[in-house]
N, C-alpha and C positions, 0 to 999 in steps of 0.2 A: 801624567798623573791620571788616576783613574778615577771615573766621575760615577758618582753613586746612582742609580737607577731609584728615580722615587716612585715609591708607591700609591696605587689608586685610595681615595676614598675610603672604601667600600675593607678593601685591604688592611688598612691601618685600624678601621675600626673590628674588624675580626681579632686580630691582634690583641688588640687592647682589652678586648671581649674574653680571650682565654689567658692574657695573664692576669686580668682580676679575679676567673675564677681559680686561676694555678696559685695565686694568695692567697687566695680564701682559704681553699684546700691545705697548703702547706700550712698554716695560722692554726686552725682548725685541726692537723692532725698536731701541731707542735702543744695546744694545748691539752687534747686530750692524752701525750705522753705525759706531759708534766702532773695531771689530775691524777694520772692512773701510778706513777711514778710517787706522788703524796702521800695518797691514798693506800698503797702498797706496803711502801717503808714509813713514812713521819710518822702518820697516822696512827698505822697498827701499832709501831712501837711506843708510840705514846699510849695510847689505852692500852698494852699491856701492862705499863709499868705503872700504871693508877691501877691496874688489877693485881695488880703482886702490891701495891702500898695498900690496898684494903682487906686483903688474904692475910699480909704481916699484922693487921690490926685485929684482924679475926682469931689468930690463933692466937694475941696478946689475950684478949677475954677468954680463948677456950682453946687450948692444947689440942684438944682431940677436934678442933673443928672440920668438916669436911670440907675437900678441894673441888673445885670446880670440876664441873663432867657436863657438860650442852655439846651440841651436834658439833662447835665449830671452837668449845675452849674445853682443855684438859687440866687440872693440875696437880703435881705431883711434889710432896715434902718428902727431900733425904734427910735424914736416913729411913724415915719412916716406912715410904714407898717404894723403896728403890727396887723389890722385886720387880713391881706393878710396870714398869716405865719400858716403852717398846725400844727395841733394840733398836742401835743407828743414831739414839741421841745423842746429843753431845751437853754433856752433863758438870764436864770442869768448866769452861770457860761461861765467867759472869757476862750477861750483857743481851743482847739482842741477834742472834743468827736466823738465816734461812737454810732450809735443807733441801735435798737435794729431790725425792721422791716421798709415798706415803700420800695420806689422806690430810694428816697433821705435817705441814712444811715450813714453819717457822716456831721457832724456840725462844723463851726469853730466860733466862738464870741469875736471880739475884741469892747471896747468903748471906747470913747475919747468924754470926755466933758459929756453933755447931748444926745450925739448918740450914738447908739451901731449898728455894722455892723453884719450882720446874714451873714453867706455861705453858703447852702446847696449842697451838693456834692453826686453824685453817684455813690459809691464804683465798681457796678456790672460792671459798662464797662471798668473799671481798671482790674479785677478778670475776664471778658472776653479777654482782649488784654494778659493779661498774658497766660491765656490759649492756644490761638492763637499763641503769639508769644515766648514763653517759654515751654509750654509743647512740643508742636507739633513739636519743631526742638531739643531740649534734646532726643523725644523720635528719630528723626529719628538719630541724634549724638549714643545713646546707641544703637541703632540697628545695625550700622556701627561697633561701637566698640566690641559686640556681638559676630557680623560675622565673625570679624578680631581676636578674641578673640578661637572662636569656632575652624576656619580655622589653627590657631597656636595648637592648641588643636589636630588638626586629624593628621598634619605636626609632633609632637613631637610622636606623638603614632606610626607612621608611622616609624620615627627614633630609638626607642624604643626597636620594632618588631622585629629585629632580635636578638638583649641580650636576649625578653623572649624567643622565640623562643629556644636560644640555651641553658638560664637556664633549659625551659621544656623538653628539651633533656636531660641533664645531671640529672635532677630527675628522669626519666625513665629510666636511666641506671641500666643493674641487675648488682649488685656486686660482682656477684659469674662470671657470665658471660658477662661484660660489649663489648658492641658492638662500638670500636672507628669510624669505617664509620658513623653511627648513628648521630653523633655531629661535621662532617668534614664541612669545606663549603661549599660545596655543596648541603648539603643538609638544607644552612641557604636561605633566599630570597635572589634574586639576588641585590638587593639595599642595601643589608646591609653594613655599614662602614670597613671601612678597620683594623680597631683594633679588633672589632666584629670578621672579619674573622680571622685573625692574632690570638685572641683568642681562638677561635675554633682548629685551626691547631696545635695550644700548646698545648691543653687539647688533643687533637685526638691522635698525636705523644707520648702523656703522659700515656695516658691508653694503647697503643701499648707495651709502654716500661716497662708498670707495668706488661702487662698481661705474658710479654716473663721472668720476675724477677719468677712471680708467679708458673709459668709452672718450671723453675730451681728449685726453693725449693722445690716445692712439690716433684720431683724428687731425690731432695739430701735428702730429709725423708722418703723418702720411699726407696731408696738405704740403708740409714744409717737405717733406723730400722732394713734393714734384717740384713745388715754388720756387726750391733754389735749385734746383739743376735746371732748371731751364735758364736762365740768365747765367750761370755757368757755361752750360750748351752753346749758347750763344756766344759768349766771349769767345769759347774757344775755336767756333767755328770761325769767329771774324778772323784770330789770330791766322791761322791756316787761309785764308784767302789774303791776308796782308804779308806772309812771306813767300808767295806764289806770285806776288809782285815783284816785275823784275827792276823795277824804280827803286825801291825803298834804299834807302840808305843804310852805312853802318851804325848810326846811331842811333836812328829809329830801329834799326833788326837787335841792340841793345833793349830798347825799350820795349820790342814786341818779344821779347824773352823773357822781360820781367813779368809782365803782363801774362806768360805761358807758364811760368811757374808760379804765379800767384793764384793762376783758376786750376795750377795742379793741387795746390796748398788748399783752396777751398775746398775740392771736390774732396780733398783725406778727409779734414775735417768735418765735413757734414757727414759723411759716410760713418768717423769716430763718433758724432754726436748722435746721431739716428739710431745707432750698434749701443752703445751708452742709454737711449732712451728705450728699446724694446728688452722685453725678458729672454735672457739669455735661452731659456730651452725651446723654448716655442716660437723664435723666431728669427735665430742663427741657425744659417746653412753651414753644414759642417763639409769636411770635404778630405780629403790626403793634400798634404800641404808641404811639399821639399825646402825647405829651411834654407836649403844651400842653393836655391837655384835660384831664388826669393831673395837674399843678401848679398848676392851677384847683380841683382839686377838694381838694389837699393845702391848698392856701390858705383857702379856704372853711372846710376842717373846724376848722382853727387858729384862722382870726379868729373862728369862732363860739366857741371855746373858752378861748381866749386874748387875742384881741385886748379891748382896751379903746381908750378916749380917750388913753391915752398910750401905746401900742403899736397899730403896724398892720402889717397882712400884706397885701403885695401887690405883683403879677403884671406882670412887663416882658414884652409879646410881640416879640421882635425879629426872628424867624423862627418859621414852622410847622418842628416839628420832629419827623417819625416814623421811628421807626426799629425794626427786627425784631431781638424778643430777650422776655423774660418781664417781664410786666408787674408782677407779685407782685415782683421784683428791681428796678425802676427804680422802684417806689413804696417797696419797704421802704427803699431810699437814699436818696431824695428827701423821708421820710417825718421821716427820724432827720436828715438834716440842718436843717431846718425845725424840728422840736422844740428840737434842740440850741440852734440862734439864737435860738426865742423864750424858752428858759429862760434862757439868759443873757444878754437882752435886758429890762429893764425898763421903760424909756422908750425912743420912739426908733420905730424901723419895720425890718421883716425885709422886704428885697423880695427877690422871686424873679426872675431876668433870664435868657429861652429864648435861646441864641445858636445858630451855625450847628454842629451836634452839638455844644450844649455844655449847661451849666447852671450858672447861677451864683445862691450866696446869699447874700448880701450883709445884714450888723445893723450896728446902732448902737450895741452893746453895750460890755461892759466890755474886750472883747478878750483875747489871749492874751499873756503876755509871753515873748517871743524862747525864752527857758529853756526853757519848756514845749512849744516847738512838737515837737521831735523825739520826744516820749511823747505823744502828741495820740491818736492810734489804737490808742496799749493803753488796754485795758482798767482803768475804775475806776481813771482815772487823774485828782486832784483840783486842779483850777485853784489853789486858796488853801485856806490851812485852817481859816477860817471858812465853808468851803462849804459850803451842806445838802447836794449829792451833787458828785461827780466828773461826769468824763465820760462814767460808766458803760460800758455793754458799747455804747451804741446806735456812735461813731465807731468802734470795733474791728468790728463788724457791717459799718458801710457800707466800710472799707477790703478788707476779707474778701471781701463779695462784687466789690467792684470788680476784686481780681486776679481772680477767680473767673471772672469774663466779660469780663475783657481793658481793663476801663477805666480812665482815668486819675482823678487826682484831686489836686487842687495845695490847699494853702491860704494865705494873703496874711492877718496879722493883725496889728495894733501896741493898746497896749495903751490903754486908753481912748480908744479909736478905733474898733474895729469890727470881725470878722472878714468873709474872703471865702472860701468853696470853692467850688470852679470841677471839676465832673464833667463830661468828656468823652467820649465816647458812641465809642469809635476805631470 
């Protein structure tokens, strides 16, 4: 669907500007057709045909009365004058006509009896008075209207000015290092309105408040990264001096394995929570990252730890698939999907399938029933409630970073049947 591009301010009000005077104008020549259109046809023919009813009364008193002759009315009695009468009239049909050329170009013809009254009229000095007195004060009325038109027009732009103003500041903003003096009042025009500044000083006090937030986290991440890898550090170095013991037993060498994948399980997870806590552009190392070389070694570490004779883990090459982005991020998702299928995978086989930018994981497991799928990615959210854990935080993780770096992720699951997620790589 396509999303409409809104317009500035400044924009809209231009706009608005010339179609109230494109109304105006169109109003404005619609009435002066119709005046000149009145005044042409109604008009004329009505005062001709009061001038032929007092011509008909004139010649009642006096036969021999004479016809009309002024610059702009003629009139002419048949039979009497029918020499007199300029070629081109039209002399049978009663009623009101216009002519075509001539000085006289409209006719009007009434008879009574054996007479018939001629009118000859001249339209031009009707189509000159209109001119005179219809154009010439319309136009000096829209000029007025114009000016007062235009005048509101600089007025509202004027008012405007400082909203753009302090939108064009607030787009100039870096968001790595946003400058709130930048967008304070002071530095809007001094006429700007009082909610304008009021605005300003929210938004100013607001990036203040964000940036002293910003400055704390970044700080409690980078305390907390060292904080907890060293106590991680430390476990694992103990674990590595306690299987170089040639004492140890097989049950402790169980226990010192649990213990070695648990400080592996911490070290993903702080690494996904730290990667989750910083802004992805500015402070993910990107890098060329082998998808297949990377899901061999997820595979590996699983079947060494989990696989048995009634679970296997293993590897569909159906394309080479590298792709530029952080490898610590396509392992911690690829890491937690794989755990998630072999935990709830008993018998059966997790295979992993590389497709053309994709990845798919495919169990044999107990599956998810329909209910459940729409809570799948929150957090410590629990399949059944005879279940020793949920779904923990690891599918809330892999969803997390997925928007994080633009990826998809679908999941396909029927319930003792098998789940599939499918990571797309866009």
């Amino acid at each position: 669907m396509l999303i409409r591009q809104p317009k500035s301010l400044g924009k809209r009000l231009f706009i608005n500007f010339i179609l109230q005077a494109g109304v105006i104008s169109l109003a404005a020549l619609m009435g002066l057709w119709v005046t000149n259109w009145l005044l042409s046809n109604v008009l004329v023919e009505e005062a001709l045909k009061r001038e032929s009813a007092h011509y008909w009364a004139l010649l009642e008193e006096s036969p021999n009365a004479p016809m009309a002759n002024s610059l702009n009315l003629t009139g002419y009695l048949l039979p009497r004058d029918e020499r007199q009468i300029p070629p081109g009239v039209i002399t049978e049909l009663e009623g009101y006509h216009e002519l075509g050329g001539g000085s006289f170009n409209a006719v009007f013809l009434e008879q009574r009896g054996e007479q018939r009254l001629v009118l000859l009229f001249n339209r031009s000095g009707v189509d000159g008075l209109i001119a005179l007195y219809g154009i010439l004060p319309l136009a000096c009325v829209l000029l007025v209207l114009y000016l007062a038109l235009w005048a509101s027009y600089l007025l509202a732009r004027r008012t405007i000015s400082p909203t753009q103003a302090l939108a064009n500041a607030v787009a100039k903003l870096d968001p790595k290092r946003p400058n709130s003096e930048s967008i304070s009042a002071a530095e809007l025009p001094n006429y700007a309105d009082q909610e304008v500044l009021q605005l300003a000083e929210t938004l100013s006090r607001f990036i203040d408040r964000n940036e002293r937030f910003i400055q704390r986290e970044s700080a409690f991440t980078r305390d907390a990264s060292h904080e907890l890898r060293t106590p991680i550090t430390v476990i694992s170095m103990a674990v590595d001096m306690l299987r170089s013991t040639t004492e140890i037993t097989p049950i402790q060498a169980r226990h010192v394995d649990r213990i070695d994948r648990a400080c592996v399980d911490m070290e993903e997870l702080t690494d996904a929570f730290l990667m989750l806590a910083r802004e992805r552009e500015t402070n993910t190392e990107y890098q060329t990252v082998s998808v297949n070389e990377l899901v061999d070694e997820i595979a590996r570490t699983f079947q060494e730890i989990r696989g048995s004779e009634n679970l296997i883990v293993s590897v569909r090459h159906q394309q080479q698939l590298v792709i530029n982005s952080s490898r610590t991020a396509v392992k911690i998702v690829l890491s937690n999907l794989v755990k998630n299928a072999v935990n709830y995978t008993e018998a059966g086989a997790v295979t992993i399938v590389i497709e053309d930018n994709a990845v798919s994981v495919i169990d044999t497991g107990a599956g998810i029933s329909e209910a459940k799928l729409p809570g799948l990615f929150d957090p410590w959210k629990a399949e059944s409630e005879n279940s020793r854990s949920g779904f923990g935080v690891g599918l809330s993780i892999v969803k997390r970073l997925c928007d994080q770096f633009g990826w998809s992720i679908n999941v396909a699951s029927e319930k003792e049947a098998g789940t599939t997620i499918v990571v797309k790589f866009l």
